[in-house]
C-alpha positions as a Markdown table, in Angstrom:
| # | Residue | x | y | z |
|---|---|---|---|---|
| 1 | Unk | -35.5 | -20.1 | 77.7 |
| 2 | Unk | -32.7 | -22.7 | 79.1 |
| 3 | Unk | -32.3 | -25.0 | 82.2 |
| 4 | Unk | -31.9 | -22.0 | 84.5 |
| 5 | Unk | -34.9 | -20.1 | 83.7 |
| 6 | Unk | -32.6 | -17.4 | 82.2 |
| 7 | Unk | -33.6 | -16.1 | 78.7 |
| 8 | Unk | -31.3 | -15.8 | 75.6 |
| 9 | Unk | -31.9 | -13.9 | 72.1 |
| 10 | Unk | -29.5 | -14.2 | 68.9 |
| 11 | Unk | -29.5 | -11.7 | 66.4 |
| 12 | Unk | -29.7 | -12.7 | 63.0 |
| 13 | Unk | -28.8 | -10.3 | 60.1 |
| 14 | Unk | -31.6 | -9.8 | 57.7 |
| 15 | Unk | -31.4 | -8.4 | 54.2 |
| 16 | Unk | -31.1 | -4.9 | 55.3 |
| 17 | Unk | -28.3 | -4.9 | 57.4 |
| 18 | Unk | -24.7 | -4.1 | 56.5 |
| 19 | Unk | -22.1 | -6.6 | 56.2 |
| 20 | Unk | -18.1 | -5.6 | 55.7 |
| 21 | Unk | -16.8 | -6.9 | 53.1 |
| 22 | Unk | -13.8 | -9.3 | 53.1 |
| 23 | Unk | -10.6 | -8.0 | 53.3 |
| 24 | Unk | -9.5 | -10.5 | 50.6 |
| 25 | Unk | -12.5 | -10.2 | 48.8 |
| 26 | Unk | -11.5 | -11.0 | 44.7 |
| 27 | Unk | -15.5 | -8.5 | 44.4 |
| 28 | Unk | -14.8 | -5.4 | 42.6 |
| 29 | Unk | -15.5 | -2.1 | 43.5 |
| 30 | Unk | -18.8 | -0.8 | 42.8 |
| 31 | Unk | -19.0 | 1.7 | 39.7 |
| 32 | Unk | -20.8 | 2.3 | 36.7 |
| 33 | Unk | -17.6 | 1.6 | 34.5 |
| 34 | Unk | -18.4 | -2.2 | 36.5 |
| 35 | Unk | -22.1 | -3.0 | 36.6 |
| 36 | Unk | -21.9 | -0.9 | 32.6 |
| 37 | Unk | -24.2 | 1.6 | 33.5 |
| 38 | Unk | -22.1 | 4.5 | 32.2 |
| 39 | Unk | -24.3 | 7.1 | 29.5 |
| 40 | Unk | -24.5 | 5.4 | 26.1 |
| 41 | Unk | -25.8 | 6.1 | 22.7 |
| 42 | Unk | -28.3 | 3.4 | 21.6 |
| 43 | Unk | -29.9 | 5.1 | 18.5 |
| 44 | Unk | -32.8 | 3.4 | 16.8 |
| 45 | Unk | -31.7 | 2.2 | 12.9 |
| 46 | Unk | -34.7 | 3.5 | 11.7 |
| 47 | Unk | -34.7 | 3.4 | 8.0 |
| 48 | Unk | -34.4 | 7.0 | 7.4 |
| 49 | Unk | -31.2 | 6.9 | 9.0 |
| 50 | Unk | -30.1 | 4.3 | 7.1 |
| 51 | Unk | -30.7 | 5.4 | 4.1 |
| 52 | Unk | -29.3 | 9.0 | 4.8 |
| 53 | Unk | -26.3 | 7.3 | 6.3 |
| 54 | Unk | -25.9 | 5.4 | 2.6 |
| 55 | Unk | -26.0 | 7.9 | 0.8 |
| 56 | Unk | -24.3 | 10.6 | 2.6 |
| 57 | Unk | -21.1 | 7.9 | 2.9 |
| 58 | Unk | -21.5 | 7.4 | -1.2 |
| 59 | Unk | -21.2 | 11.4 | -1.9 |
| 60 | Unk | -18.3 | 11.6 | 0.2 |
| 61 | Unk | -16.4 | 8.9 | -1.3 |
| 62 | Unk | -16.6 | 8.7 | -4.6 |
| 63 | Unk | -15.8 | 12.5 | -5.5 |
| 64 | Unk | -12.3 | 11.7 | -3.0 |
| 65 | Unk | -11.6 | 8.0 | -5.3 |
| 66 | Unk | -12.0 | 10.0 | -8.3 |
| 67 | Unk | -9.8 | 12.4 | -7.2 |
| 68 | Unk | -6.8 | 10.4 | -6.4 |
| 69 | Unk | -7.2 | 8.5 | -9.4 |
| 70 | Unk | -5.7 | 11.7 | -11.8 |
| 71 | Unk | -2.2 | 11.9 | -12.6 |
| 72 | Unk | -0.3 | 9.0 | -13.6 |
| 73 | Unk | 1.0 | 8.2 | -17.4 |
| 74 | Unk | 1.0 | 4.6 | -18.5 |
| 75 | Unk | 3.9 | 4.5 | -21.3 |
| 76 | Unk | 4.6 | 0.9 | -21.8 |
| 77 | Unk | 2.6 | 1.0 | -25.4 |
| 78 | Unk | 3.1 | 4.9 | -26.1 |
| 79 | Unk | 7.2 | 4.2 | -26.6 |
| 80 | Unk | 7.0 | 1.8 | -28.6 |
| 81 | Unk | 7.2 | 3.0 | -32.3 |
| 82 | Unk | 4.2 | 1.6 | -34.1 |
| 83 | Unk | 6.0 | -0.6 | -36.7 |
| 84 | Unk | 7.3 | -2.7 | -33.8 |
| 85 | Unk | 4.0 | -2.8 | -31.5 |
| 86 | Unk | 3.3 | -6.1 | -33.0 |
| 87 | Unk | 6.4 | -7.5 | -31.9 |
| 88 | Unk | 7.0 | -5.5 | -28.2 |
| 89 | Unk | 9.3 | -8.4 | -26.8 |
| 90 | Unk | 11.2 | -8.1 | -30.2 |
| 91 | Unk | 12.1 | -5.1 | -30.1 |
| 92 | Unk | 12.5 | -4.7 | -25.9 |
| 93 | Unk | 15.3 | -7.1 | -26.2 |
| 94 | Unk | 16.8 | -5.8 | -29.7 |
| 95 | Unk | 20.3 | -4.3 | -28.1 |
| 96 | Unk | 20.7 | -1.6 | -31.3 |
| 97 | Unk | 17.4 | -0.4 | -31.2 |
| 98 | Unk | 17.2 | 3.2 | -29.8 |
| 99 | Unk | 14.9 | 2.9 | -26.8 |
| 100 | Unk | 14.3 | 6.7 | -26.2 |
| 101 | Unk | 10.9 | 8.2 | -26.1 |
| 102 | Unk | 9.4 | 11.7 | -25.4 |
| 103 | Unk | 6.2 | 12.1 | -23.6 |
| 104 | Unk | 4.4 | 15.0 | -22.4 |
| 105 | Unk | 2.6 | 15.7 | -19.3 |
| 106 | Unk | 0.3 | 18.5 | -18.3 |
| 107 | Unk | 0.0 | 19.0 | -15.2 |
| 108 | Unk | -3.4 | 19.2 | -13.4 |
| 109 | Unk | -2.9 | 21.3 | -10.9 |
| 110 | Unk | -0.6 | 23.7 | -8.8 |
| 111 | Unk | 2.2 | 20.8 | -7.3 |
| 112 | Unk | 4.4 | 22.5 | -4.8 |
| 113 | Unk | 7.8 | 20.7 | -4.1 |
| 114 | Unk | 8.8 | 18.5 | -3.6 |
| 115 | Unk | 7.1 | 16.9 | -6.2 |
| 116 | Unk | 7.7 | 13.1 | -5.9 |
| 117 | Unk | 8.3 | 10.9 | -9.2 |
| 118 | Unk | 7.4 | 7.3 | -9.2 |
| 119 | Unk | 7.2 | 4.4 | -11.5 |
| 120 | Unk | 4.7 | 1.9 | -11.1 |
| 121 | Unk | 4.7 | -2.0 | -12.4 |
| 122 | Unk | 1.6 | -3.9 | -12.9 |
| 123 | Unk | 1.3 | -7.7 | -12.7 |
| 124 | Unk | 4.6 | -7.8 | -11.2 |
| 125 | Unk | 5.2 | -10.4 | -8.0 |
| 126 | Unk | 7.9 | -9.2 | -5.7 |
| 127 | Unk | 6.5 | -11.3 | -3.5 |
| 128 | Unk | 7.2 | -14.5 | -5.4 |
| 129 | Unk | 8.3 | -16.9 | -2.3 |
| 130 | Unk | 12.0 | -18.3 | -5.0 |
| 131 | Unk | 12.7 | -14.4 | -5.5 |
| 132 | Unk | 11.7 | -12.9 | -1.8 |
| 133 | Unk | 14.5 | -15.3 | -1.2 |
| 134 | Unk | 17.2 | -15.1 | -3.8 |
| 135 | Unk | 19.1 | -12.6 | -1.8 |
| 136 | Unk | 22.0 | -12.5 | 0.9 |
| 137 | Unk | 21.8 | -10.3 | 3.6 |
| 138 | Unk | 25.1 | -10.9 | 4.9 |
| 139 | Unk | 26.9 | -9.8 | 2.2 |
| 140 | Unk | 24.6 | -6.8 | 1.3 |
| 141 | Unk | 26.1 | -5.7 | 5.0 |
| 142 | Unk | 29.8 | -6.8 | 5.3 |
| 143 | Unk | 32.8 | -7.4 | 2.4 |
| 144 | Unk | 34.4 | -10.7 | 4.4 |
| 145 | Unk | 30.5 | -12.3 | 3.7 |
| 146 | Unk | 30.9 | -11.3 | -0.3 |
| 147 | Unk | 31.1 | -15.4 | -0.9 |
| 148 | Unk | 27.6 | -15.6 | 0.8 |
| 149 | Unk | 25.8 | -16.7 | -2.1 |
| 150 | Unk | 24.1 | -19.7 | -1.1 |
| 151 | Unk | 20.8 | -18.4 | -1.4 |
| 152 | Unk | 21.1 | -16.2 | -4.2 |
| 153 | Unk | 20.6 | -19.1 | -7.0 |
| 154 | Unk | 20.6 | -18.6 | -10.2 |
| 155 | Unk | 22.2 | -15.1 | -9.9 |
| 156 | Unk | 24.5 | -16.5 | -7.2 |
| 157 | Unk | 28.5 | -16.8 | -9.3 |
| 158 | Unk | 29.9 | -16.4 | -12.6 |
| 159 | Unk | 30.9 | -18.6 | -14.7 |
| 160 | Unk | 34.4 | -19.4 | -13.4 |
| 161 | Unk | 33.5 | -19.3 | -9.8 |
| 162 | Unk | 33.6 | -15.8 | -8.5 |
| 163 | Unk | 30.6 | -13.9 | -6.4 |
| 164 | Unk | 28.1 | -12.0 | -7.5 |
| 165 | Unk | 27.7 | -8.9 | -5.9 |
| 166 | Unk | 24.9 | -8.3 | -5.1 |
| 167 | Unk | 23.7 | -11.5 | -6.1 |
| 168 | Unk | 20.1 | -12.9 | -6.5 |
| 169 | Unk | 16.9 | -12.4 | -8.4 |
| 170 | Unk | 16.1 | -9.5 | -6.7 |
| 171 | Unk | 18.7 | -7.2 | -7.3 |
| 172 | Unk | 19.6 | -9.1 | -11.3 |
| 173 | Unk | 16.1 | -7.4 | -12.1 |
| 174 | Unk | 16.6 | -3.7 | -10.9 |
| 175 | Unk | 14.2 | -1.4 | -12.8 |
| 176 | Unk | 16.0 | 0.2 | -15.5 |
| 177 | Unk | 14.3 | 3.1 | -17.2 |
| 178 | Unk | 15.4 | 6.3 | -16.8 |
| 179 | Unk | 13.3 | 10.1 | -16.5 |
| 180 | Unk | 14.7 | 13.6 | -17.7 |
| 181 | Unk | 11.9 | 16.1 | -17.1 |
| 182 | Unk | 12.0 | 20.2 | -18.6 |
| 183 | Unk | 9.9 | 22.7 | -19.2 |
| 184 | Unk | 10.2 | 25.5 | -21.7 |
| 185 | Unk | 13.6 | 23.8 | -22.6 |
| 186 | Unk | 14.8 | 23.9 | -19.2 |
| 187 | Unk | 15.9 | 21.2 | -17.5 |
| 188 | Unk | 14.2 | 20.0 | -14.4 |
| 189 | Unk | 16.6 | 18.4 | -12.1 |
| 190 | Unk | 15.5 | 15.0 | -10.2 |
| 191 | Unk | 17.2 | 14.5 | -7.1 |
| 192 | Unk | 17.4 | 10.7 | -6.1 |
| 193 | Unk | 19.4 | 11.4 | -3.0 |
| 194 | Unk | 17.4 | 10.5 | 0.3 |
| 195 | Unk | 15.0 | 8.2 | -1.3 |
| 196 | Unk | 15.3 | 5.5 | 0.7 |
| 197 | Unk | 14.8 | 4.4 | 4.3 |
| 198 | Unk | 17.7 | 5.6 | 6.5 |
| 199 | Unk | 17.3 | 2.2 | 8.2 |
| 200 | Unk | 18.0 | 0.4 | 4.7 |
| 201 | Unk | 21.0 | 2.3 | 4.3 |
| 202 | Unk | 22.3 | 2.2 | 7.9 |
| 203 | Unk | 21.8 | -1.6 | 8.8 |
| 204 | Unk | 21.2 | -3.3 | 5.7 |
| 205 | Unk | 23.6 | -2.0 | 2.9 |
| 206 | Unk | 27.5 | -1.7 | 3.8 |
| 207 | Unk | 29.1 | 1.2 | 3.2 |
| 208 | Unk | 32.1 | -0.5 | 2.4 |
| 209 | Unk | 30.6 | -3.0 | 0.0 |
| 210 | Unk | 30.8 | -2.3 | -3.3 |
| 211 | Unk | 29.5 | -4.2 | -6.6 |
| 212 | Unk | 31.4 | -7.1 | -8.4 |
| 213 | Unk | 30.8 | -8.8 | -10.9 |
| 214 | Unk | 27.0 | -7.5 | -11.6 |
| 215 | Unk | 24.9 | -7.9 | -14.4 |
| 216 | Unk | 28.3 | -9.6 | -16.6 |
| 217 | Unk | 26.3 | -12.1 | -17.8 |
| 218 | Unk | 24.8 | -13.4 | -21.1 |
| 219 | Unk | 21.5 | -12.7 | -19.6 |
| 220 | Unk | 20.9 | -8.8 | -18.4 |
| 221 | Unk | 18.0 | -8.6 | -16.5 |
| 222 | Unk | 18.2 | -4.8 | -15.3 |
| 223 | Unk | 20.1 | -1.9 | -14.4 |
| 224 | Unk | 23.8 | -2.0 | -13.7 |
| 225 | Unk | 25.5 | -0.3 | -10.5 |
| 226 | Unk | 28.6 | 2.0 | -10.4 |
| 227 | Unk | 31.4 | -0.3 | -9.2 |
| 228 | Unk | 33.6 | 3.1 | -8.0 |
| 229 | Unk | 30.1 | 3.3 | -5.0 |
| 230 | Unk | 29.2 | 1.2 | -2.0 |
| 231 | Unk | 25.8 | 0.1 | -1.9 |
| 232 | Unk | 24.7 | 2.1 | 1.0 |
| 233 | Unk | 24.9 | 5.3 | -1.6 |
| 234 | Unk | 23.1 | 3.0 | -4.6 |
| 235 | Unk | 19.6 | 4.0 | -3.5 |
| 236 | Unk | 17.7 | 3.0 | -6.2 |
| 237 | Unk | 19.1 | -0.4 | -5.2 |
| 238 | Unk | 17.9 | -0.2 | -1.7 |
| 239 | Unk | 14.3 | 1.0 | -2.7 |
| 240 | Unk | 14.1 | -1.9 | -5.0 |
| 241 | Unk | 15.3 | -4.6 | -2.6 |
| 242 | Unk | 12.7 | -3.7 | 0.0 |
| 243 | Unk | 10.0 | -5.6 | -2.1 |
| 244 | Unk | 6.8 | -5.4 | -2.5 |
| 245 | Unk | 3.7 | -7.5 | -1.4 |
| 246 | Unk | 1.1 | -6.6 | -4.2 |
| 247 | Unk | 1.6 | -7.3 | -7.9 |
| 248 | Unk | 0.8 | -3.6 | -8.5 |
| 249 | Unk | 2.8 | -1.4 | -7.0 |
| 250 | Unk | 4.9 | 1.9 | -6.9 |
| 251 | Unk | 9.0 | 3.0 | -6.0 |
| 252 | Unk | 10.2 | 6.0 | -5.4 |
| 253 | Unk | 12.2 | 7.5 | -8.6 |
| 254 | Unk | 13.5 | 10.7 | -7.3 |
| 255 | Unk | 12.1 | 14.4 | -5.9 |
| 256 | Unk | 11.7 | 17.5 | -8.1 |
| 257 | Unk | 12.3 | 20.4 | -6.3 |
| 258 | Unk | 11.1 | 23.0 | -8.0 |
| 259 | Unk | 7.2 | 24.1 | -8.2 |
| 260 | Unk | 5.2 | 23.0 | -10.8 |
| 261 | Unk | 2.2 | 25.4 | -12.0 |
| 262 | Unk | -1.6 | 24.4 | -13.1 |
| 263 | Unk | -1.6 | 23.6 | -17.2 |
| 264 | Unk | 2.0 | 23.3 | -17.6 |
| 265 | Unk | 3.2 | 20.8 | -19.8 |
| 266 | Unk | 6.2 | 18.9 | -18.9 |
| 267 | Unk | 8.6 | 16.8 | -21.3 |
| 268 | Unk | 10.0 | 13.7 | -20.0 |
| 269 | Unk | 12.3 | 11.9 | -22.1 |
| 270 | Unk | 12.1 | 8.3 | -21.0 |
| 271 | Unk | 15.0 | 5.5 | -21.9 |
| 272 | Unk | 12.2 | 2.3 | -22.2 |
| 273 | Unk | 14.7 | -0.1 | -21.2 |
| 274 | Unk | 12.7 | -2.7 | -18.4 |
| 275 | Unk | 11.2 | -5.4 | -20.2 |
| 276 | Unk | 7.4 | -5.7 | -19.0 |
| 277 | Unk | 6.1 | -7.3 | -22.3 |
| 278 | Unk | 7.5 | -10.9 | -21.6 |
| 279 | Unk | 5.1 | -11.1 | -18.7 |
| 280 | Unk | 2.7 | -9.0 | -19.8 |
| 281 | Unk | 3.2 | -5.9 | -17.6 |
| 282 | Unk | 2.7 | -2.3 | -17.5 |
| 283 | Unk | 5.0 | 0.8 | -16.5 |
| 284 | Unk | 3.4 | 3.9 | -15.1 |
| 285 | Unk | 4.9 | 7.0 | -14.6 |
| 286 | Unk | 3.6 | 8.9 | -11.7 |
| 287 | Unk | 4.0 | 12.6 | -10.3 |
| 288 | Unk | 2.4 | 13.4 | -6.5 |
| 289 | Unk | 2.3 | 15.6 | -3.9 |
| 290 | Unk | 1.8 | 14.7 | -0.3 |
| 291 | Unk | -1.4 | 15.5 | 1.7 |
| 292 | Unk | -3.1 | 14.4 | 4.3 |
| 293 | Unk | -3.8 | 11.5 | 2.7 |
| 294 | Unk | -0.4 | 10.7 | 1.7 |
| 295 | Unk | 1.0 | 10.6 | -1.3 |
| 296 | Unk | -1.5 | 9.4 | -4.6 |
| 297 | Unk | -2.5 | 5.8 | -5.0 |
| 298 | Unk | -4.7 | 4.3 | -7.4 |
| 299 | Unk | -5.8 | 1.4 | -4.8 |
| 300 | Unk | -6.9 | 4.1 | -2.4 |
| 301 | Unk | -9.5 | 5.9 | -5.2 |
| 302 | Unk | -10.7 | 2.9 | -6.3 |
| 303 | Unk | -11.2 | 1.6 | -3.0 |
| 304 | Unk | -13.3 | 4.6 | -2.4 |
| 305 | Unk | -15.1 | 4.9 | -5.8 |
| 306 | Unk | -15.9 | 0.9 | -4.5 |
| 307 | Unk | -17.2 | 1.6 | -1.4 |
| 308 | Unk | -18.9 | 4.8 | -2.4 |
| 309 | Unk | -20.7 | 3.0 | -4.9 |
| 310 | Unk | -21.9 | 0.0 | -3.1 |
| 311 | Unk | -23.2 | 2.6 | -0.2 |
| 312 | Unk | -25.2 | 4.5 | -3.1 |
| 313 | Unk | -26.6 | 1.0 | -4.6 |
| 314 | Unk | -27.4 | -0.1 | -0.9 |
| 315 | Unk | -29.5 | 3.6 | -0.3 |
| 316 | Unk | -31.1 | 3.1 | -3.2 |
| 317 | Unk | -32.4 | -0.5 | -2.3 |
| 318 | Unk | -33.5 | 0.4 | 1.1 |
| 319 | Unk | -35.2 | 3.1 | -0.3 |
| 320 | Unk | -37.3 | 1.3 | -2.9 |
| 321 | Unk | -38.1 | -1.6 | -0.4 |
| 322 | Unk | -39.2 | 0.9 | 2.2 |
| 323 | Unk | -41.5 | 3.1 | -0.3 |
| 324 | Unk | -43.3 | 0.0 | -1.7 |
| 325 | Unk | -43.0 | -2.5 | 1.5 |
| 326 | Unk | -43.1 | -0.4 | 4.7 |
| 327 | Unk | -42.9 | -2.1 | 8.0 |
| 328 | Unk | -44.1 | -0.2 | 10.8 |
| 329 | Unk | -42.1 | 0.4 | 14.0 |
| 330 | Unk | -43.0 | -1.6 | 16.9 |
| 331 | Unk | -45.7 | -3.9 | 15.4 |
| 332 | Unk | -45.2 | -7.2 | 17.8 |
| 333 | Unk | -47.0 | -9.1 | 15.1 |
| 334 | Unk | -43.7 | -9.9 | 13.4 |
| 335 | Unk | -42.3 | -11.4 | 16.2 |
| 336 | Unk | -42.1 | -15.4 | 15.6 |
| 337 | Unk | -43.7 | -16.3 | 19.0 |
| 338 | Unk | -47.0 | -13.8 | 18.3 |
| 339 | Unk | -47.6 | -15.7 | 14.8 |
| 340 | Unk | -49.8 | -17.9 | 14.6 |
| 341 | Unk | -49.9 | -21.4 | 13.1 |
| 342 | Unk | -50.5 | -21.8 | 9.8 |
| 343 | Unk | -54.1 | -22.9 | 9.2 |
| 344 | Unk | -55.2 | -21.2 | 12.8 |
């Protein structure tokens, strides 16, 4: 009541009434995406599940590792004749010694082509930081950059002052051995064309730069290069510039296009010219097929046979802790704060 004897009221809002929101309100929107109450799976890790879980992973792994594990042929011993396997880097470096081997594979399974050769190095590092970097980019693209070859030390000019091209580590140790493939005396042909990445050969490698000067050293340290082709169309060049970042790893040699049946043996004659002994390396040689898990790779199947393995050893450990040691679901008397003192 006020002066005047006339009566007033204010309403107040209580909890249940309805108040608009503020036009520049920074609240979201209500929904279950917001306040998380969408559905959700929130299974209990019982240790029957865990155990299944274990070993279902390790029977599913390890037969897939072993798998891609078949199929490559380590040479670097087999071609050299046993009279000089005492002395490998003796005879690697020996210029008049015939080099030549033949090897045969069988083949393990039905390949349908392409059929994709490799060779692999082990305990190789492309990825070295001196010979990432003993390269020049510029003059891989363009002939007026040919005397760019400040960064290509020691493999940078010859002796009276002209450029190396290419020049650097990198391209001074190009792989080297060669593969001739037949069956039933008939030649398999290899074709190396398309090999590379079409970006390499595009934007990288010049097609009107052309070798000079390469591997007319004292020292050779790989294959040589037709001078008569620009380096855009010396793929084998462009697959070994794009280096690797493992010690083990895998180039592409060439494709054979022709199918290759179950049990066939193939002959390869190799020319064992790379030398892997000084360093103690190996050469693999490696025929695949794609699938849809790529092409083969030994990192992938041990990877597998690794992790299959450590899912079996886990399942079996669970399992024996469980059958002697059980802990009951939902017992409150392992929780820290319903133990009591020691001595209580």
């Amino acid at each position: 009541m006020n002066s005047s004897g006339a009566t007033t009221s204010s309403a107040t809002s209580g909890p249940s009434d309805t108040v608009a929101p503020r036009r520049n309100s920074k609240r979201p929107k209500y929904s279950k995406f917001t306040q998380q109450e969408l559905p959700a799976c929130k299974p209990i890790l019982t240790p029957g599940w865990v155990i299944t879980a274990f070993t279902l992973i390790g029977i599913i792994f390890i037969p897939i590792g072993v798998a891609s594990l078949l199929a490559s042929r380590d040479y670097e011993t087999e071609c050299i004749p046993p009279n000089a396997r005492n002395n490998k880097l003796g005879y690697i470096q020996d210029p008049t010694t015939n080099k030549n081997c033949i090897a045969t594979l069988t083949v393990p399974k039905r390949m349908e082509a392409p059929v994709y050769v490799y060779y692999q190095l082990d305990n190789f590092y492309q990825n070295h930081r001196r010979y990432v970097k003993s390269r020049s980019d510029t003059q891989l693209r363009s002939p007026t950059n040919e005397n760019d070859t400040s960064a290509c030390d020691p493999e940078d000019n010859t002796a009276n002052g002209s450029p190396i091209v290419p020049c650097g580590l990198i391209a001074w140790s190009l792989f080297n051995d060669t593969y001739a493939f037949s069956r039933n005396n008939t030649t398999l042909n290899v074709n190396s064309k398309g090999i590379a990445w079409k970006s390499d050969r595009n934007a990288k490698f010049g097609s009107d730069v052309f070798p000079k000067n390469f591997q007319n050293g004292a020292l050779i340290g790989g294959a040589k290069l037709d001078p008569r082709k620009p380096l855009s169309e010396q793929e084998n060049l462009i697959v070994w510039m794009r280096t690797a970042a493992l010690p083990t790893f895998r180039k592409l040699y060439g494709r054979i296009q022709d199918d290759l049946e179950a049990n066939e043996k193939l002959s390869v004659q190799i020319a064992n010219n790379y030398n892997t002994y000084s360093f103690g390396g190996k050469k693999k040689l490696v025929l695949s097929t794609t699938s849809w898990l790529g092409g083969k790779n030994d990192f992938l199947g041990i990877a597998y046979i690794t992790v299959g393995g450590l899912c079996f050893f886990l399942a079996t450990v669970f399992f024996v802790v469980y059958l002697f040691k059980p802990r009951p679901l939902g017992d409150p008397s392992y929780l820290s704060w319903n133990r009591n003192p020691a001595g209580h």
